[in-house]
C-alpha positions in Angstrom: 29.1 159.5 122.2 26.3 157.2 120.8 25.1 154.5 123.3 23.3 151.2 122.8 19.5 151.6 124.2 18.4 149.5 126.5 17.0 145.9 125.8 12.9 145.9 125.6 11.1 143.3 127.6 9.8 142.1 124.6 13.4 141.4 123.0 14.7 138.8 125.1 11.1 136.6 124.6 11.6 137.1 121.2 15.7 136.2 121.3 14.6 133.0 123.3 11.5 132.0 120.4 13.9 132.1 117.8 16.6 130.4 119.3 13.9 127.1 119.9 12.6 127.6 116.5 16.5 127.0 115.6 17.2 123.8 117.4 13.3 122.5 116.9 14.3 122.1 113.2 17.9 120.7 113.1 16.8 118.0 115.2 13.5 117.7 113.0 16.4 117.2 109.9 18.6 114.7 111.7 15.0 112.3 112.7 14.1 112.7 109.7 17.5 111.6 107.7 17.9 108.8 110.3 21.9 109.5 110.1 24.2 110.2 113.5 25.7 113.2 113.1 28.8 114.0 115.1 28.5 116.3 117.8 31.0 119.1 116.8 28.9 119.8 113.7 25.8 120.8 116.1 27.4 122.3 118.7 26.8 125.9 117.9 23.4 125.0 119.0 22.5 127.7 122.1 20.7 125.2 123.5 21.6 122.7 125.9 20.6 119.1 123.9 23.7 116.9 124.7 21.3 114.3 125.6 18.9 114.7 122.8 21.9 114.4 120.5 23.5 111.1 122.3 19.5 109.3 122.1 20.0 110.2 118.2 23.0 108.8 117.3 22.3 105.5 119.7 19.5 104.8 118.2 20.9 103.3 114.8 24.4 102.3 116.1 24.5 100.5 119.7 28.1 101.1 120.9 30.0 98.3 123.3 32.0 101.4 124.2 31.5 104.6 126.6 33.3 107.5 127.5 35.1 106.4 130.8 35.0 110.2 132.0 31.2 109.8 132.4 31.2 105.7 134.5 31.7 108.1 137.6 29.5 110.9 136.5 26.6 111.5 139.6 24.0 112.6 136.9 22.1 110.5 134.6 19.9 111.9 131.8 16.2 110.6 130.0 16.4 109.3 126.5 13.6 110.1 124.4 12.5 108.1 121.0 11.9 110.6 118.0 8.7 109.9 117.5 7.6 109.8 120.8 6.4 113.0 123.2 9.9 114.3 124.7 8.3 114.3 128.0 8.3 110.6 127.6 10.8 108.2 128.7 12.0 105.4 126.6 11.9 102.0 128.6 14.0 100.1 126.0 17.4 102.4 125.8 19.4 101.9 128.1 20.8 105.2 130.2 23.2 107.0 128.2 25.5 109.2 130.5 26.7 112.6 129.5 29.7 113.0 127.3 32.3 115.7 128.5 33.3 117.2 125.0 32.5 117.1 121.4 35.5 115.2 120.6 35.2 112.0 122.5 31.7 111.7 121.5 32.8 112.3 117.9 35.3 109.8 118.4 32.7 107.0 119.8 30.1 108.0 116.8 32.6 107.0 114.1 34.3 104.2 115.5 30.8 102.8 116.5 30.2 103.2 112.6 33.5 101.8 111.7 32.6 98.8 113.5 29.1 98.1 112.9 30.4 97.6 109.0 33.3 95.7 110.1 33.3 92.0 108.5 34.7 90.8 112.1 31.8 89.6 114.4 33.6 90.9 117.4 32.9 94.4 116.8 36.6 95.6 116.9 38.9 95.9 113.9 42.4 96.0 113.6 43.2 99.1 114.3 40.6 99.3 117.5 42.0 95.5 118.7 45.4 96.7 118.7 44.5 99.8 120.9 43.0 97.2 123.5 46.2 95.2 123.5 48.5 98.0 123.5 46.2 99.4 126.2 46.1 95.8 127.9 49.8 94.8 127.7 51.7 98.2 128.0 54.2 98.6 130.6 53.5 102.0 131.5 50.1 104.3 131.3 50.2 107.6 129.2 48.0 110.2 130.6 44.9 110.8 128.9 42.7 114.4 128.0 39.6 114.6 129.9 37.0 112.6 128.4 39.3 110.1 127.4 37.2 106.6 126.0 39.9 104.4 127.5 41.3 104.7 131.0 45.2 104.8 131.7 46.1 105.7 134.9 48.4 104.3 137.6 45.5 103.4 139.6 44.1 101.6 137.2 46.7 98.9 136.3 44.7 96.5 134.5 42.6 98.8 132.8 39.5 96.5 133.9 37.1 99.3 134.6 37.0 100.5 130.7 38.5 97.8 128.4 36.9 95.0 127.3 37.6 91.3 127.9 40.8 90.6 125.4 38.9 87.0 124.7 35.9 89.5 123.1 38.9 90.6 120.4 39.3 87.1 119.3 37.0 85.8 116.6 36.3 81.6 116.6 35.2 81.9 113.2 38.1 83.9 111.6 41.6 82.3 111.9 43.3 84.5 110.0 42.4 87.6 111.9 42.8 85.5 114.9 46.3 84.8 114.0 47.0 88.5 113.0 45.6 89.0 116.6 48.0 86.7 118.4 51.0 88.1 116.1 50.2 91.6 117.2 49.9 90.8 121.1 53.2 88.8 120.8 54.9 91.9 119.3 53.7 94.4 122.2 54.4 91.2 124.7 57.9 91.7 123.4 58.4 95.3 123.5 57.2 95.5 127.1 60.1 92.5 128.1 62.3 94.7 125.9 61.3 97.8 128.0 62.0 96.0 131.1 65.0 94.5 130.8 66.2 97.9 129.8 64.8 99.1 132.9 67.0 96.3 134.5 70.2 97.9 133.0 69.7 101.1 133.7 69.2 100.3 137.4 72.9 98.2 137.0 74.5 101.8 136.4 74.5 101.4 132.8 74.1 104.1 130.4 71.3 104.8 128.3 73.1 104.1 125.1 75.3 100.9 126.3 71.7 99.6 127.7 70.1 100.2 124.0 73.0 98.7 121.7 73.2 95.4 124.4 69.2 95.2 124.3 69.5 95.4 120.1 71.6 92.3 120.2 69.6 90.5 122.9 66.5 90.5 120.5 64.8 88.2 120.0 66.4 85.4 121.2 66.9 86.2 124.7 63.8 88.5 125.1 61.7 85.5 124.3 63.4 83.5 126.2 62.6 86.2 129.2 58.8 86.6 127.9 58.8 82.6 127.7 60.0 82.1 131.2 57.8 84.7 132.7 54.8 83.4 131.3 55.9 80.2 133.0 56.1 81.4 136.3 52.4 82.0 136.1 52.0 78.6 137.2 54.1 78.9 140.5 51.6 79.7 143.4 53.8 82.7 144.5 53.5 84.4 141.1 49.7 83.2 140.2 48.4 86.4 140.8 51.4 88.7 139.5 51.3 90.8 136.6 53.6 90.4 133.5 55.8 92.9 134.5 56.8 91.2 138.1 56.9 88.1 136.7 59.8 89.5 134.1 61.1 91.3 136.4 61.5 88.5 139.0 63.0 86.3 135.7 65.8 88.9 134.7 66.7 89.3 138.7 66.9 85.2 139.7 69.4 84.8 136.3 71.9 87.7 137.3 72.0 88.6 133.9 72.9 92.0 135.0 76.0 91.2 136.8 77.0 88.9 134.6 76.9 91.5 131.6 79.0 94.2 134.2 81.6 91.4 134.1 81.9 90.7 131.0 82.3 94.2 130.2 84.7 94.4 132.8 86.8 91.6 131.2 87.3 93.4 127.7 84.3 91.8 126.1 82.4 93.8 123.4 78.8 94.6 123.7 78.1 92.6 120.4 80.4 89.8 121.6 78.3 89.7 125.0 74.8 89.7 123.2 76.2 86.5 121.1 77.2 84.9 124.3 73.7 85.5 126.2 72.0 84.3 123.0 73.8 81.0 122.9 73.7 80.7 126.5 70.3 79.9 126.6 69.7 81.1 130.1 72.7 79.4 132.1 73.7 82.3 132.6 76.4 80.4 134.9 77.9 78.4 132.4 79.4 81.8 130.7 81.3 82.5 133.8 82.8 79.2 134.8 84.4 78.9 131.5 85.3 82.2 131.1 87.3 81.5 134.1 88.5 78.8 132.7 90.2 80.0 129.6 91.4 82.6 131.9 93.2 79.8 133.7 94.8 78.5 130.7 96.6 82.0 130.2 93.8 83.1 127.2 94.5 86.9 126.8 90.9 88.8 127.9 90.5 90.0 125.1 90.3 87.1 123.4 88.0 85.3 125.7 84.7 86.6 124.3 86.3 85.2 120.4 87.2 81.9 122.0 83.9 81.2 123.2 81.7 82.4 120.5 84.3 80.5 117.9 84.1 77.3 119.8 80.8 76.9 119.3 77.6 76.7 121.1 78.8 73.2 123.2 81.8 74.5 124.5 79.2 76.3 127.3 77.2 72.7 127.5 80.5 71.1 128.2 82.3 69.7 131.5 85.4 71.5 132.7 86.7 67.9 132.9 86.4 67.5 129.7 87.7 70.7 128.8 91.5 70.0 130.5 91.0 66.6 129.0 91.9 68.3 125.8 94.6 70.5 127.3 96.5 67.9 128.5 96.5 65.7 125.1 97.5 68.9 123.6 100.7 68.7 126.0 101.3 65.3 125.7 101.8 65.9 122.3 104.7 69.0 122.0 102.2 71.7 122.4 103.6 73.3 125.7 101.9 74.8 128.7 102.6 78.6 128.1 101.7 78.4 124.1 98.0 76.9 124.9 96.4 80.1 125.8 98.0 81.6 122.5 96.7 78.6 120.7 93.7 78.3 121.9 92.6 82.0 121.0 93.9 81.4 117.5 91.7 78.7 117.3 89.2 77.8 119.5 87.4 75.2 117.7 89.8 72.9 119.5 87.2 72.9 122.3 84.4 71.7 120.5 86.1 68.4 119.3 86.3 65.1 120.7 89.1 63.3 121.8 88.6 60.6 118.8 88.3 63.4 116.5 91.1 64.8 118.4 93.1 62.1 118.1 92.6 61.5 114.3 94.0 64.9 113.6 97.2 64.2 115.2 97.7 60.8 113.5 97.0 62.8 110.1 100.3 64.8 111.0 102.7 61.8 112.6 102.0 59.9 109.8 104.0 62.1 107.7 107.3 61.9 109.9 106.5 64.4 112.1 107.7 63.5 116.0 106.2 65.6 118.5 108.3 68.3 118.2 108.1 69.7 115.1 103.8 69.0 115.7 103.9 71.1 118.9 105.6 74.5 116.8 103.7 73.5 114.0 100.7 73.8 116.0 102.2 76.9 117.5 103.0 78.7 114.4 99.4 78.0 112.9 96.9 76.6 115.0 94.6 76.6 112.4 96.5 73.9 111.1 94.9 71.4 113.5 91.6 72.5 114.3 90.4 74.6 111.8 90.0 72.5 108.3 88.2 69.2 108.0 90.1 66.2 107.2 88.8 65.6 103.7 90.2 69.0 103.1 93.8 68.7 104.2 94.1 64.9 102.7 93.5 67.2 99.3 96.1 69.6 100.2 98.7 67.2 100.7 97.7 64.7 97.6 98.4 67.9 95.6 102.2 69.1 97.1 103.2 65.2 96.3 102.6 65.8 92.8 105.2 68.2 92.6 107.4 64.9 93.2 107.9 65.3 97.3 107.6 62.4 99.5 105.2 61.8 102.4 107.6 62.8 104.9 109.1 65.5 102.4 105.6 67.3 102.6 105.9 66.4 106.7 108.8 68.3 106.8 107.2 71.2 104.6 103.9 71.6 106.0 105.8 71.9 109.7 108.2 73.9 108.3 105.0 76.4 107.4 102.1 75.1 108.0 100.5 78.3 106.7 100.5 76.0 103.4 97.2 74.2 104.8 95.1 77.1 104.9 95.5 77.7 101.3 93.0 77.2 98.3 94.0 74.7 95.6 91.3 76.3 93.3 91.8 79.8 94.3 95.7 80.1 95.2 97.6 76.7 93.9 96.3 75.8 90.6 96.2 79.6 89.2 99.9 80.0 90.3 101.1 77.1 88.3 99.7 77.9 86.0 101.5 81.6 85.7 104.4 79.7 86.5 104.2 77.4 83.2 103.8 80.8 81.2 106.8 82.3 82.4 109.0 78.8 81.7 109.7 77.6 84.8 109.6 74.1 84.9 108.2 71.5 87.5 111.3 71.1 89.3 112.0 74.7 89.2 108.4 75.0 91.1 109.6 72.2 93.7 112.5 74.3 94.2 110.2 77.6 95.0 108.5 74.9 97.4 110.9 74.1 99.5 113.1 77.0 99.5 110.6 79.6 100.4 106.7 78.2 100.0 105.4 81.5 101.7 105.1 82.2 98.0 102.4 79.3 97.2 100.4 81.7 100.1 100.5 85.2 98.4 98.0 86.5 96.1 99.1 86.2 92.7 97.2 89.2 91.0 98.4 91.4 93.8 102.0 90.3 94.3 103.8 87.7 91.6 102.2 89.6 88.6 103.6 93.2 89.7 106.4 92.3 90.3 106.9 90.0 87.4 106.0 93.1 85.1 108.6 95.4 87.3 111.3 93.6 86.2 110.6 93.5 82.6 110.2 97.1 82.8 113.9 97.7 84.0 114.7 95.1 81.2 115.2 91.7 82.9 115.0 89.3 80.0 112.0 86.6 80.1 114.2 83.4 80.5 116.0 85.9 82.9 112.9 86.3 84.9 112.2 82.5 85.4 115.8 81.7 86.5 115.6 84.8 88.7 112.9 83.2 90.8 113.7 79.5 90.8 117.8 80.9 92.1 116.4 82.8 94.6 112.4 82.6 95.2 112.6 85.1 98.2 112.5 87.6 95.5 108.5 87.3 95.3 108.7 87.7 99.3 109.8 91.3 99.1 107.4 94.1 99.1 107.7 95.9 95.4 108.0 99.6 97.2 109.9 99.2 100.2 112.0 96.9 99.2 112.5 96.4 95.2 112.5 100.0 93.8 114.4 101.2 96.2 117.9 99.3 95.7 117.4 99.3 91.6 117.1 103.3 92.3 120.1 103.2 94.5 121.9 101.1 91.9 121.3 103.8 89.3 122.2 106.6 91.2 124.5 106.0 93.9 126.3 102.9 93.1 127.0 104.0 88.6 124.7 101.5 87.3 124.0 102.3 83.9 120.3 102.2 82.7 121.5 99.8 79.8 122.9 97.4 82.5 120.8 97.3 85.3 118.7 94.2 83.8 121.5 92.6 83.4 122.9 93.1 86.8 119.5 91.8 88.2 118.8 89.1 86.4 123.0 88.3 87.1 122.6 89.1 90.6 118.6 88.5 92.4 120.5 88.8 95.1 121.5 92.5 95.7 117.0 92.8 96.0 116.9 91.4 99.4 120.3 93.5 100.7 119.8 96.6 102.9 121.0 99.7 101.5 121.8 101.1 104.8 123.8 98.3 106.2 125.3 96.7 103.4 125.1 98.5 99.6 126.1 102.0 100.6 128.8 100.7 102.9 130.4 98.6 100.2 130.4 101.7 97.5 132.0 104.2 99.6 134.9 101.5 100.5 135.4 101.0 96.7 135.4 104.5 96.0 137.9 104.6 98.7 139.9 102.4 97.0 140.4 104.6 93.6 137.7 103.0 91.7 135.6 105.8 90.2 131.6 105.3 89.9 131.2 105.0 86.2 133.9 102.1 86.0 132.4 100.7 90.1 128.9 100.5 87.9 131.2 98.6 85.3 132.1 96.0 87.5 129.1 95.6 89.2 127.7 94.8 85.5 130.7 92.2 85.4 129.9 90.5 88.7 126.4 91.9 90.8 127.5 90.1 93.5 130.6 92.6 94.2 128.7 94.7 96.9 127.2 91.5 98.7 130.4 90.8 100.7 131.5 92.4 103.8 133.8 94.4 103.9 135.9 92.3 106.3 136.2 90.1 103.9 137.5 92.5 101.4 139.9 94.3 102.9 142.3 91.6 103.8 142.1 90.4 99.8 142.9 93.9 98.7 146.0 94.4 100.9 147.3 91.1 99.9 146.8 91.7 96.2 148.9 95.3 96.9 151.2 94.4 98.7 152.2 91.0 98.4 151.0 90.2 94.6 152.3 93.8 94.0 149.2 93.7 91.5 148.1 97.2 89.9 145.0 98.4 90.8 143.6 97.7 86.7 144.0 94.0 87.5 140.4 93.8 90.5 139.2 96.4 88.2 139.1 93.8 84.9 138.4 90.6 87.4 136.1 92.4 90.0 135.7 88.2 90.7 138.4 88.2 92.8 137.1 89.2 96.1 134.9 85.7 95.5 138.2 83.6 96.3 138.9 82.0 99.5 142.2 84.3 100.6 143.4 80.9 102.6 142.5 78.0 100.4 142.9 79.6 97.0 144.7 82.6 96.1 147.4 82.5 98.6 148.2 78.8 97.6 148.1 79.6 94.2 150.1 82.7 94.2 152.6 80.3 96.0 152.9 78.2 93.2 153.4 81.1 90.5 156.6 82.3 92.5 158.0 78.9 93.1 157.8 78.6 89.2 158.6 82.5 88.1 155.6 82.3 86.3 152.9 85.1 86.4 149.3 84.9 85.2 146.4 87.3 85.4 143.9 86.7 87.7 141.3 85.5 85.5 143.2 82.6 84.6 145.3 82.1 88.1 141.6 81.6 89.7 139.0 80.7 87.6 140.5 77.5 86.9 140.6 74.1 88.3 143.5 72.7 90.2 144.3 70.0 87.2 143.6 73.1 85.0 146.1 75.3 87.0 149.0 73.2 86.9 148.6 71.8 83.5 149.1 76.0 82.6 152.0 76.3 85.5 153.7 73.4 83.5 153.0 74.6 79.9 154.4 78.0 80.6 157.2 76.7 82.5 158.2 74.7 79.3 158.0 77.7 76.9 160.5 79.6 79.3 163.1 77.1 79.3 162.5 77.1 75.6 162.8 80.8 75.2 165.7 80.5 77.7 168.0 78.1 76.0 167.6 79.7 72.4 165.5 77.5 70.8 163.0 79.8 70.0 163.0 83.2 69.7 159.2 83.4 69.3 157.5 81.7 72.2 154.2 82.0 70.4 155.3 79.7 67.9 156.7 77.2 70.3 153.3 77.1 72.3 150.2 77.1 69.8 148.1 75.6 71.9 148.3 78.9 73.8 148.4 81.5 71.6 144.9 83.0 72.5 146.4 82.7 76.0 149.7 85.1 74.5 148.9 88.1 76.5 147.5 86.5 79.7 151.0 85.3 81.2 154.4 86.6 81.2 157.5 85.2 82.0 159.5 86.3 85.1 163.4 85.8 84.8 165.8 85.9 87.3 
């Protein structure tokens, strides 16, 4: 095995020559370049010339800063001039105390470069001033590597011992950086009061995440208004020489925000409902509370506290209780009961925020139509809206515009508390559009004051999404278009029904189940609008099965539905005594209901039993078409017309009672005579 020799004496003088020969002529290069070179670039050098390279790079560049590692250092080294005998000490450099590691020195050399060609005066640029104020304003300190230029340790709080005065940032000469200055400090000032007050919520047992939403919708307003009031309390002898930090502290703890907030939560309110409240509170913290408790006492549902108060507006936490019950009791004076006022004062809060003229102008507005005060107290009930909710200007419009549909004041009092949903619609987006539609399918402006005041939920539905389907439904199953306009002024609930729950359904249980012919089922609708708003359930599948019952098969049942629609609205109470007195005591053939299905549409008492009377007292017989239909005049001018023509055909004058009656020969094979 081969072995290294030994070293010579002479090799380790030579090793040690050539290593000084080395370092004698990279510092000859860096004198004579007059630059600063960073220390990591030399610091292969064998040779130990930290202070050598520090009185280089100081000699161009004079830096305000120091590496903080090296204020407690014991040692302090010479500084020699380059063109001076090294074993000479320069009098007019100050000491320059050893650096710990390459990379805080490089760090000092280039920012003292940066900001010795800095246009700002100060010395510091943006970057560098908002490491001071970070480092100046932060809540907490983040430890540091050794060597560290800036100091940020528990123990030293204020960071005095390395940081510069923050007035040595500012420039008097530059407003504009100045002002970017003061921006940047209020930012950090902001984020520390942010920090703390989530500090302050985490210590109220909240969680982490609850703590971060609540603090989102607290900023800015009520962060500032924290920063504000602790930079306040500077002036108070007990907090002159406080920090920041205490001072928030101390702000966040004397306004119990913390308690109130674990409240609020408790009473059902929303974190985004309780950062509204806070915000408008504008530090009476108190005021939330009282009339929170308040509303409670009016029988407001919890949930709808936190809606009531930020609805009512940002006075209704400035205002009296006083003045509060004020309104109540008005309210109550005026129909509006005890137990509704909780739900009507969630429905609409803005109540709260008026005064009692204003108050008191709105209730006029409504009694000077014919209401008394109890039609306004359901009114207000049914819609609260109605009262608080729309300015006067507004509802004057609303009314001028339902009188031209020829209604009277009071006729639009009676409406309007009849539904009072009516004020909350648009003219230009719901009224005026409708009309219009309502021109094109020919109704007429009586026909529309009809719809009004039978059922004027419909002036409140959409038109796209409710009239038009529907309209185009019905000519799909072949509802004529003067069909479709008398449709809706006979019976305007029509337009109230829901298209598939409601419409589709019966027309497909007409066609299947009840023998309604494709052909005929326009017909029957536009005949019968009716049979739309009847349950199948209860009252059309009941009705079929008892006329099926009855021997009337399904194609001639669809038949006589075509005939008369309105067949399978009546109950079936009502039917069956009709039917047993036509079978039994008529003696009538089952053909006879079948060919006038109009029957059942008689009044058994006041109509066909009469009537039926008078046929037997006169051995006369007619068929029901013509035994009903009729008018009484009508009815006994035909009992005493067939009467003659019997006693005609009786005593032998004519053999041909057609020819002795010509007035009634269309009427030949409607009536026979009955003999004895």
């Amino acid at each position: 095995m081969l072995r290294s020799r030994p070293p010579l004496p002479g090799d380790q003088c030579r090793y040690e020559l050539r290593r000084k020969l080395e370092t004698k002529c990279v510092l000859s290069k860096m004198i004579s370049s007059q630059q600063s070179y960073p220390l990591h670039q030399v610091a292969t050098l064998r040779f130990p010339i930290s202070a050598t390279i520090a009185s280089l790079a100081f000699t161009r560049h004079h830096l305000p800063l120091i590496s903080a590692s090296s204020l407690h250092h014991p040692h302090s080294q010479q500084v020699t001039t380059p063109n001076s005998n090294p074993t000479i000490t320069s009098t007019n450099q100050d000491k320059i105390l050893r650096t710990h590691n390459a990379k805080s020195t490089s760090l000092l050399l280039s920012t003292n470069k940066t900001s010795s060609t800095s246009p700002n005066p100060s010395g510091y640029d943006y970057d560098e001033m908002s490491k001071l104020l970070e480092l100046s304003m932060a809540k907490k300190r983040t430890p540091q590597f050794p060597g560290s230029i800036y100091v940020q340790s528990p123990d030293d709080v204020d960071v005095n011992s390395s940081l510069p005065e923050i007035k040595e940032v500012f420039n008097g000469e530059n407003d504009d950086y100045n002002y970017e200055v003061i921006l940047r400090a209020l930012e950090i000032r902001r984020e520390v009061t942010l920090e703390i007050f989530k500090e302050a919520m985490r210590k109220g047992k909240f969680g982490i995440t609850y703590s971060t939403n609540l603090a989102s919708r607290l900023f800015p307003e009520f962060i500032d208004y924290v920063m504000i009031q602790a930079a306040s309390m500077k002036q108070l002898p007990e907090y002159a020489n406080s920090s920041f930090n205490v001072r928030a502290k101390a702000c966040l703890e004397t306004s119990n925000v913390v308690p109130l907030i674990r409240w609020l939560k408790h009473n059902g309110l929303s974190y985004p409902q309780i950062g509204k409240l806070i915000c408008s509170a504008r530090g009476n913290m108190e005021s939330i509370r009282s009339t929170s408790e308040w509303l409670k006492s009016i029988h407001v549902d919890g949930r709808f506290i936190g809606v009531a108060l930020l609805r009512a507006g940002k006075n209704i936490l400035e205002r009296d209780i006083e003045e509060l019950d004020e309104i109540v009791c008005y309210l109550e004076m005026n129909g509006v009961r005890r137990e509704w006022m909780g739900y009507v004062i969630s429905r609409c809060p803005e109540l709260l925020s008026f005064s009692m003229e204003e108050l008191k102008i709105r209730k006029d507005f409504y009694f000077d139509m014919g209401m008394n005060e109890r039609d306004f107290g359901t009114m207000v009930f049914d819609f609260p809206k109605v009262l608080g909710f729309y300015s006067l200007e507004e509802m004057n419009q609303k009314v001028a515009y339902l009188k031209e549909f020829g209604l009277g004041n009071e006729d639009v009092g009676r409406l309007v508390a009849f539904r009072p949903q009516l004020m909350g619609c648009s003219i230009e987006e719901r009224w005026k559009p409708l009309v219009k539609y309502f021109y094109y399918l020919g109704i007429s402006r009586d026909g529309m004051r009809r719809i009004l005041t039978v059922k004027p939920m419909v002036f409140c539905f959409d038109m796209d999404t409710n009239l038009v389907q529907k309209v185009q439904f019905f000519r799909d199953i072949g509802v004529e278009e003067k069909g479709i306009a008398s449709m809706l002024v006979k019976f305007p609930s029509l337009l109230t029904y829901s298209l598939y729950k409601k419409l589709r359904p019966v027309v497909i249980f007409l066609l299947t189940k009840a023998g309604v012919s494709q052909t005929n089922i326009g017909k029957v609708i536009g005949l019968g609008p009716e049979l739309l708003g009847c349950s199948i359930s209860k009252k059309l599948e009941p009705n079929v099965k008892y006329f099926l019952s009855l021997g009337i098969d399904l194609k001639t049942l669809g038949e006589m539905i075509a005939d008369f629609p309105m067949l399978l609205r009546y109950n079936i109470d009502i039917l069956r005594p009709k039917y047993r007195f036509l079978r039994r005591t008529m003696v009538r053939p089952l053909n006879d209901l079948i060919e006038f299905p109009r029957f059942f549409s008689y009044s058994l008492e006041d109509r066909i039993i009469p009537r039926h009377k008078i046929l037997v007292d006169n051995r006369v017989n007619f068929k029901l078409r013509y035994m009903l239909s009729t008018t009484d005049d009508e009815f006994h001018q035909r009992v005493e017309a067939a009467v003659q023509r019997r006693d005609r055909f009786e005593s032998g004058i004519s053999d041909d009672i057609q020819l002795d009656s010509p007035r009634d020969n269309a009427l030949d094979d409607e009536f026979s005579i009955l003999r004895d």
